[in-house]
C-alpha positions in Angstrom: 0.0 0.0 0.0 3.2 2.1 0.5 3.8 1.7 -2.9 0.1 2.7 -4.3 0.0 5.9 -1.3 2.9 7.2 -2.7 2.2 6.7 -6.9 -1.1 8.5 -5.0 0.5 11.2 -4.0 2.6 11.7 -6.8 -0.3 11.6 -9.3 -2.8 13.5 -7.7 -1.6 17.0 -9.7 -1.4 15.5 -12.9 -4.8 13.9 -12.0 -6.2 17.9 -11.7 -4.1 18.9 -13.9 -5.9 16.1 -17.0 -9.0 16.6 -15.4 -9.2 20.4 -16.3 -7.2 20.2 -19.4 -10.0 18.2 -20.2 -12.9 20.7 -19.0 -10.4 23.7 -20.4 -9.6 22.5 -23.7 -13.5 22.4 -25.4 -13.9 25.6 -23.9 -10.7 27.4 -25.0 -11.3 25.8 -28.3 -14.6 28.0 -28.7 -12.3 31.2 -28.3 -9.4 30.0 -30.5 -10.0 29.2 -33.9 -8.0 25.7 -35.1 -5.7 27.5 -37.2 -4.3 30.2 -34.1 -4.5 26.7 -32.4 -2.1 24.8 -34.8 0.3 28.2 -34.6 0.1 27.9 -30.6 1.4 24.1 -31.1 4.4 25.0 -33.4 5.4 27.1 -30.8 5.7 24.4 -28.1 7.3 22.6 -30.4 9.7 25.3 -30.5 9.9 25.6 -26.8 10.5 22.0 -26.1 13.8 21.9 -28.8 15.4 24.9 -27.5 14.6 23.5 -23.3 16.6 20.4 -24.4 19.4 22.0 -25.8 19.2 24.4 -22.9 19.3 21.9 -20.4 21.4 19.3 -21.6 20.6 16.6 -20.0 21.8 18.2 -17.1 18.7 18.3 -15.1 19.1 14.3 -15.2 22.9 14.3 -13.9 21.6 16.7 -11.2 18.7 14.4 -10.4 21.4 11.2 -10.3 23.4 12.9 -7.6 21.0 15.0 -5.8 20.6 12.0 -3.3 24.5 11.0 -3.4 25.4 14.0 -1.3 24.9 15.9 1.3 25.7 19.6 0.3 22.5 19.9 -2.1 23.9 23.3 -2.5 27.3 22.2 -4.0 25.2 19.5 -6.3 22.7 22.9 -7.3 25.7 25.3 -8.0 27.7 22.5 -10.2 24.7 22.1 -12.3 23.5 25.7 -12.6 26.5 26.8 -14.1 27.0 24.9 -17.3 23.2 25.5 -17.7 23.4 29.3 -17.8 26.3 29.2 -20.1 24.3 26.3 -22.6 20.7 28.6 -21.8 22.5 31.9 -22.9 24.0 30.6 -25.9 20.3 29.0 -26.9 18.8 32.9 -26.0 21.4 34.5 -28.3 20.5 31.9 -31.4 16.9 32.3 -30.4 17.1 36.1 -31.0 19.7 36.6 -33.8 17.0 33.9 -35.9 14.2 35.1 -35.2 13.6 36.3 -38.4 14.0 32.6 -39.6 12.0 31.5 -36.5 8.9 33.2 -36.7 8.2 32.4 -40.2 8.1 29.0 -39.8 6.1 29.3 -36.5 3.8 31.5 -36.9 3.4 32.8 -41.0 4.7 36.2 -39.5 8.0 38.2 -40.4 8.6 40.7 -38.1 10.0 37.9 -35.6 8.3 40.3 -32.1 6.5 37.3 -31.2 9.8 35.2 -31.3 10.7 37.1 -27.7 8.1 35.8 -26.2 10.1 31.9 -26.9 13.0 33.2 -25.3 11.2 34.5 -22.1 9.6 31.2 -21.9 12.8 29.2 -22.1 14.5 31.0 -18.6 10.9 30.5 -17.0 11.1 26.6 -18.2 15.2 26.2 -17.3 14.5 27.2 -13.9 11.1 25.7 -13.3 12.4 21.9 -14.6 15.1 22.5 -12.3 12.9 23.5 -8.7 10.6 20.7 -9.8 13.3 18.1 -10.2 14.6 18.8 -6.7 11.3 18.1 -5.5 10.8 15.0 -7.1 14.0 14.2 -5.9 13.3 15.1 -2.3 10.0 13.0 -2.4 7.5 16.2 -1.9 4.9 14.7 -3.6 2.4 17.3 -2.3 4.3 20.0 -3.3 5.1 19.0 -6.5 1.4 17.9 -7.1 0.4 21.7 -6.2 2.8 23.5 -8.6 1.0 21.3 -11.4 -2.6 22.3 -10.2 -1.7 25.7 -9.8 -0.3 25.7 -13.1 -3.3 24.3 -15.0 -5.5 26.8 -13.5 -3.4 30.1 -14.2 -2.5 28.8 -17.9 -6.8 28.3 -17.9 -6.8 32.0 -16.3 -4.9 33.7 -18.5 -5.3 32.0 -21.7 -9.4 33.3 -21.1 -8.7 36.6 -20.2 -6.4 37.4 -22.9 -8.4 35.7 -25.6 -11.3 37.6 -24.4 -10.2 41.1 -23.5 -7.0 41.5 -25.7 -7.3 39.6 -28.6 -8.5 35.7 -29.7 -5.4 34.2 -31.0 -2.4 32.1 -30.8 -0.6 34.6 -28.4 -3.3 33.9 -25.7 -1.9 30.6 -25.5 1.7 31.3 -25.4 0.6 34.2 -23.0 -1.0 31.6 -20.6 1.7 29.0 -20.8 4.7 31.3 -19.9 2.9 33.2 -17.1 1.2 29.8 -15.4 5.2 28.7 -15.8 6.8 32.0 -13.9 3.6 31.5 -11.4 4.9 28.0 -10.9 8.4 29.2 -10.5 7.7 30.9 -7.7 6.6 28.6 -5.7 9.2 26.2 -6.9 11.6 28.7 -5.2 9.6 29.0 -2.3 9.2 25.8 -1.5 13.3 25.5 -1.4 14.3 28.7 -0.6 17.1 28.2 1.9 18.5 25.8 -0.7 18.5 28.3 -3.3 19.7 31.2 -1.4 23.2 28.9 -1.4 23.6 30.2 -4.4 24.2 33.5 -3.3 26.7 32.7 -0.9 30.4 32.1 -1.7 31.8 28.7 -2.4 34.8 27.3 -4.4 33.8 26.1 -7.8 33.0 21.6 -7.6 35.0 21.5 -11.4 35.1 17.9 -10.2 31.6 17.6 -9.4 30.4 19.5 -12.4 32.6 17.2 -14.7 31.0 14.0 -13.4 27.0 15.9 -13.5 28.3 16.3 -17.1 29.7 13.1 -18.0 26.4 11.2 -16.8 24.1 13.6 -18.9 26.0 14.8 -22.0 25.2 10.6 -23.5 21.3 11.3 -23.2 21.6 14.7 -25.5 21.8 13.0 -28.4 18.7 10.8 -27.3 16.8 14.0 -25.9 17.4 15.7 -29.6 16.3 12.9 -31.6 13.5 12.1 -29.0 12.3 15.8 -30.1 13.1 15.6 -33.6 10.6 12.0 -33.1 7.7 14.2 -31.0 7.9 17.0 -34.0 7.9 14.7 -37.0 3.9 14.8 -37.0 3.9 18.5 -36.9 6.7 19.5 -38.8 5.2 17.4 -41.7 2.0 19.1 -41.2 3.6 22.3 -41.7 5.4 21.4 -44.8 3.2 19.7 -46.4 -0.8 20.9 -44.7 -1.7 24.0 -43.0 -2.3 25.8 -39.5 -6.2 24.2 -39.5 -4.6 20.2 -39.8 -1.9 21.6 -37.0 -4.7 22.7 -34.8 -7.0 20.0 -35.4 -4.2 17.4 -34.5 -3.3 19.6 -31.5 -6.3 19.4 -30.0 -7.2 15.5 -30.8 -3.4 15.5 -29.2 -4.8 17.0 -26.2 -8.1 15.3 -25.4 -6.4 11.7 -26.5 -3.1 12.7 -24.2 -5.8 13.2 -20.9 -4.3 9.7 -20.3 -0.9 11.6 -19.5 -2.9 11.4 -16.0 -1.6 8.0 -16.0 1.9 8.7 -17.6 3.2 11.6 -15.9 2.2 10.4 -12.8 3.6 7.4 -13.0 7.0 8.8 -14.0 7.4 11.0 -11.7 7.2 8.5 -9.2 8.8 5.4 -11.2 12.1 6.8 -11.7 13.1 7.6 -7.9 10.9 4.2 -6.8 12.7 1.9 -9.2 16.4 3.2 -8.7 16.0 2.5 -5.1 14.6 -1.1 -5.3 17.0 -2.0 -7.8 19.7 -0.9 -5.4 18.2 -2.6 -2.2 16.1 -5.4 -3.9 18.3 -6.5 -7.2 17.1 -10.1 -7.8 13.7 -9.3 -7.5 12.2 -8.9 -10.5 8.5 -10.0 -9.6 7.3 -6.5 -9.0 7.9 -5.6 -12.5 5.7 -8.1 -13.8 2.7 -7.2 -11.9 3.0 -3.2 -12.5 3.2 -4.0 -16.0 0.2 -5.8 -16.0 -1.6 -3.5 -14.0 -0.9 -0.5 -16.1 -2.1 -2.8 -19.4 -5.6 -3.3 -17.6 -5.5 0.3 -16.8 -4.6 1.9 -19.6 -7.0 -0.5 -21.6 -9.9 0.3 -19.7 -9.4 3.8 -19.9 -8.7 3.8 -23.6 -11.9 1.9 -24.0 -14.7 4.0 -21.9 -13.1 7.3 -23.8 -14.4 5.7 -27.1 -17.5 4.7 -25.5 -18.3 7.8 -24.5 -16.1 10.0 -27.7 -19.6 11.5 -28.9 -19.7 14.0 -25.4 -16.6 15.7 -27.6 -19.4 16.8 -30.0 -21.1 18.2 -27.7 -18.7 20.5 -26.3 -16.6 21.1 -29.1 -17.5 24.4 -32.4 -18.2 22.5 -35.2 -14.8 23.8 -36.7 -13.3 21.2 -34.0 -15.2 18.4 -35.3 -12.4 17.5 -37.4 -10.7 15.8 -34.4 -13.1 13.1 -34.0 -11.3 10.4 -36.1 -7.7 11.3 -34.6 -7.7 11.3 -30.8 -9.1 7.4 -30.6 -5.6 6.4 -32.6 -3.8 8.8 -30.4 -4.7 7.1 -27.4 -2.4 4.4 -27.6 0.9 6.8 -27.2 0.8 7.4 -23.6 0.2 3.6 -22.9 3.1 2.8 -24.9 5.3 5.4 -23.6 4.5 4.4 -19.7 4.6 0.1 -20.2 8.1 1.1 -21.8 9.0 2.7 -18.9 8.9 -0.2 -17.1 10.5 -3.0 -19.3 13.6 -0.1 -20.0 15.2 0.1 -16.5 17.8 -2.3 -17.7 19.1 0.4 -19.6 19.6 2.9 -17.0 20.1 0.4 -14.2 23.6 -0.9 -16.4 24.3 2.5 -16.9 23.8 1.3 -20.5 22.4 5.0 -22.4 23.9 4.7 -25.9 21.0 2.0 -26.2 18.7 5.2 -26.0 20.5 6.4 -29.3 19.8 3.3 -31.3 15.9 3.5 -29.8 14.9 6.6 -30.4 16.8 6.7 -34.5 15.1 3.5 -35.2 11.3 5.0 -33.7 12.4 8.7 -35.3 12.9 7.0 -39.1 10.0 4.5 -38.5 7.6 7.9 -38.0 9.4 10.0 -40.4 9.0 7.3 -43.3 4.7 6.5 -42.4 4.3 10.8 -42.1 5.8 11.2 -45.6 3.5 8.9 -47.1 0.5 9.6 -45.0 0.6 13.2 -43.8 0.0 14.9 -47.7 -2.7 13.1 -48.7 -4.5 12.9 -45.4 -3.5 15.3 -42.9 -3.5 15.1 -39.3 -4.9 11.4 -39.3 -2.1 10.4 -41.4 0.2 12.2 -39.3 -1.5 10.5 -36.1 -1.2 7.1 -37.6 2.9 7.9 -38.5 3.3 8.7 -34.7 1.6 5.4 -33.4 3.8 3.6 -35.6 6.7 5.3 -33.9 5.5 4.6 -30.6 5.1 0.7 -31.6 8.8 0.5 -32.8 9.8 3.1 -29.8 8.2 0.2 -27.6 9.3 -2.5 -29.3 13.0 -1.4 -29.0 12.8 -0.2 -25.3 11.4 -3.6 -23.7 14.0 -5.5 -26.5 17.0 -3.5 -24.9 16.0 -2.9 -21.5 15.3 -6.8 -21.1 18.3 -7.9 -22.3 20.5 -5.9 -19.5 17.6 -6.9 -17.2 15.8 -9.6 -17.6 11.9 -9.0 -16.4 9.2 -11.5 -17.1 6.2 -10.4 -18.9 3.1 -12.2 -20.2 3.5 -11.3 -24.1 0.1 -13.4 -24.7 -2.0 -11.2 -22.7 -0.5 -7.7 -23.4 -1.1 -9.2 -27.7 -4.9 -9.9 -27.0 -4.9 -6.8 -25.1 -3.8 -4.6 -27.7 -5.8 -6.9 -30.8 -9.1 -6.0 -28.5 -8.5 -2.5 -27.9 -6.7 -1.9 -31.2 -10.0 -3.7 -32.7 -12.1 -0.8 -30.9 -10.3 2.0 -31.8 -10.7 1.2 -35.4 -14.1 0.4 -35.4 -14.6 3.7 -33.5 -12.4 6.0 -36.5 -14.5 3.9 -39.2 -17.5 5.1 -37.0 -19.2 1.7 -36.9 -22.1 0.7 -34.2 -20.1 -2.6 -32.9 -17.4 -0.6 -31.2 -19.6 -0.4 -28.0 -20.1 -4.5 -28.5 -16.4 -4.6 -28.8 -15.8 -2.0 -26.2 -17.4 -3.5 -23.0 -16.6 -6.9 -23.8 -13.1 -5.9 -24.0 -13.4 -4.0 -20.5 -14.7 -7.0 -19.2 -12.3 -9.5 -20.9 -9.5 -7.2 -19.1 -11.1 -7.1 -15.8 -11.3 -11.1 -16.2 -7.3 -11.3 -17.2 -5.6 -9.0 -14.9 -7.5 -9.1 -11.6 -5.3 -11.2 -10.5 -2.4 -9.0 -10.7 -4.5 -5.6 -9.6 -4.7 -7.6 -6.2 -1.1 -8.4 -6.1 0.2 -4.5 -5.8 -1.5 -4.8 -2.6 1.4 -7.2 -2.1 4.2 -4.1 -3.1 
């Protein structure tokens, strides 16, 4: 029960956090047209390439020693300062392109709104960082609230400038970077005393800063392509469709990704929980097994009563949204893949084994590039959300291949395939818009209550 208390606790933001990106998207979408929509999206895009290069992969080597020594403060300084010399060097190309930039982004050439990418990535640098010592500290409450407070601001502000300034794109980057800087602050507050080390004089760690770099400087690489593999989809739809398909596959991205509930929450806790057993339990590899399972029955069911009940999106979606009804049901499979890979890849990190990372994330990067060339002309964003679940099955395929093979974990292949036959079965039935997917639906809900309630009793036993 420690175990499920904790994932609990953990969760419960990102639990808030779907539940009223869920209420907050249909109603945004009635003040933002699909095409400011699909420019908002290209600028996340945007934002998450130029946090990565920012970053580094540092916020991972601070994470790996945060619990290795005592002076958090020396472990904070020696990864603060190669991050404000990578961050500053990311600001200047940000601002000496931004006449290249803001083309692509948003059809606009005077490159003013480009600014508002760079204020964003300090906001983000520092915020990944505050929340990374929480996660790190275990304070699950506190890093629940900064994601609550955060969905409700970005909900806030996006309204309130759509509604009194003006209804476009920039009320969506307006609402992302002040929710951010809103939770910043607390981020800081919540560790003040740590970050007020900063201030104070210390010799430079060069030692400690070269080993924080040596552990994350193999996952850029991984991080760059992992981007280059989240913006094939879009980047296609802005070569070869237009702002409408962007916004259209945006939102179907949104109301399919609700499940994220599941996957952020998960990984939040996963990555601290499954470090420690590996290091106190080694040999026991039972547990993996049984969360496996359980987050196929979850996921499953969940996947399945969102198709049951996909016709309330007409109801609270403008017509000029309707477009997203075929898309999200196919999306729906990414955070299920992404989260069961997290478990069967900890032989990866657990042998210290990264490069593998490289050769997972070019093979799922080519596999979604090749499907989006053929599929994203001709039919848009449901082409370009059928390229990325391809992706995601090779980006699975690979991780459970190579993480098992450093670390062996049991897994019952014959359930997980009937799993996916039934729900994939649903799903497609559902885009085709045929009657039987409720048949197929609850019988499949009840075929997985039938096969897994074994294991949803045994992480009672965690």
């Amino acid at each position: 029960m420690n175990f499920l208390k904790t994932l609990a606790k953990f969760s419960v933001g990102t639990w808030i956090q779907a539940a009223l990106g869920l209420i907050t998207t249909p109603i945004i979408a009635w003040f933002i047209t699909p095409e400011e929509f699909g420019k908002a999206s290209m600028f996340t895009l945007a934002f998450s390439l130029s946090l990565n290069i920012a970053l580094l992969a540092i916020d991972q080597g601070y994470a790996r020693f945060y619990n290795e020594s005592s002076d958090k403060g020396s472990i904070l300084r020696a990864s603060l300062l190669p991050i404000v010399f990578t961050c500053s060097l990311s600001l200047a190309l940000i601002e000496l392109g931004k006449h290249i930039i803001s083309p692509f982004l948003f059809d606009t050439p005077d490159g003013k709104d480009v600014h508002l990418l760079s204020i964003a990535l300090i906001i983000g640098v520092l915020l990944r960082i505050s929340t990374m010592t929480l996660r790190m500290q275990g304070s699950a409450s506190r890093f629940s609230f900064i994601q609550v407070i955060q969905a409700i601001f970005n909900f806030c502000f996006v309204v309130l400038y759509a509604k009194f300034v003006a209804p476009n794109f920039k009320a969506i980057l307006v609402g992302l970077i002040l929710s951010q800087f809103v939770g910043l602050v607390f981020g800081l507050a919540f560790n003040y005393k740590l970050w007020l080390t900063l201030f104070k004089r210390a010799p430079i760690n060069k030692k400690l800063i070269g080993q924080i770099l040596l552990y994350s400087l193999p996952f850029v690489p991984t991080f760059l392509l992992d981007w280059l593999f989240q913006g094939v989809d879009r980047t296609f739809l802005r070569s070869y469709s237009d702002f409408t398909q962007i916004g259209l596959y945006a939102t179907a991205s949104k109301i399919a990704f609700s499940l994220n509930v599941i996957q952020t929450g998960f990984t939040s806790f996963w990555f601290p929980y499954s470090l420690e057993r590996y290091k106190n339990h080694p040999d026991d590899t039972s547990v993996y097994k049984t969360i496996f399972n359980a987050l196929v029955f979850t996921f499953g069911t969940l996947i399945l009563l969102i198709i049951l009940f996909q016709d309330v999106v007409l109801m609270i979606l403008p017509k000029s949204y309707f477009g997203v009804l075929p898309i999200f049901p196919i999306l729906l499979f990414i955070p299920m893949l992404y989260t069961l890979s997290e478990v069967t890849v900890v032989g990866i990190n657990y042998k210290r084994k990264t490069f593998q990372h490289l050769y997972i994330i070019s093979s799922s990067l080519v596999s979604n590039g090749i499907i989006a060339f053929f599929l994203v002309k001709p039919y848009g964003a449901l082409g370009a959300a059928i390229s990325m679940l391809g992706g995601y099955i090779v980006f699975f395929c690979c991780r459970s291949y190579f993480g098992r093979k450093n670390y062996h974990i049991d897994l019952d292949i014959k359930k997980l395939v009937i799993s996916l036959g039934v729900i994939a079965l649903a799903v497609l039935l559902a885009v085709i818009s045929s009657p039987f997917f409720y048949v197929v639906g609850i019988l499949g809900i009840a075929l997985l209550v039938f096969m897994y309630k074994k294991d949803l009793l045994g992480i009672k036993k965690i």
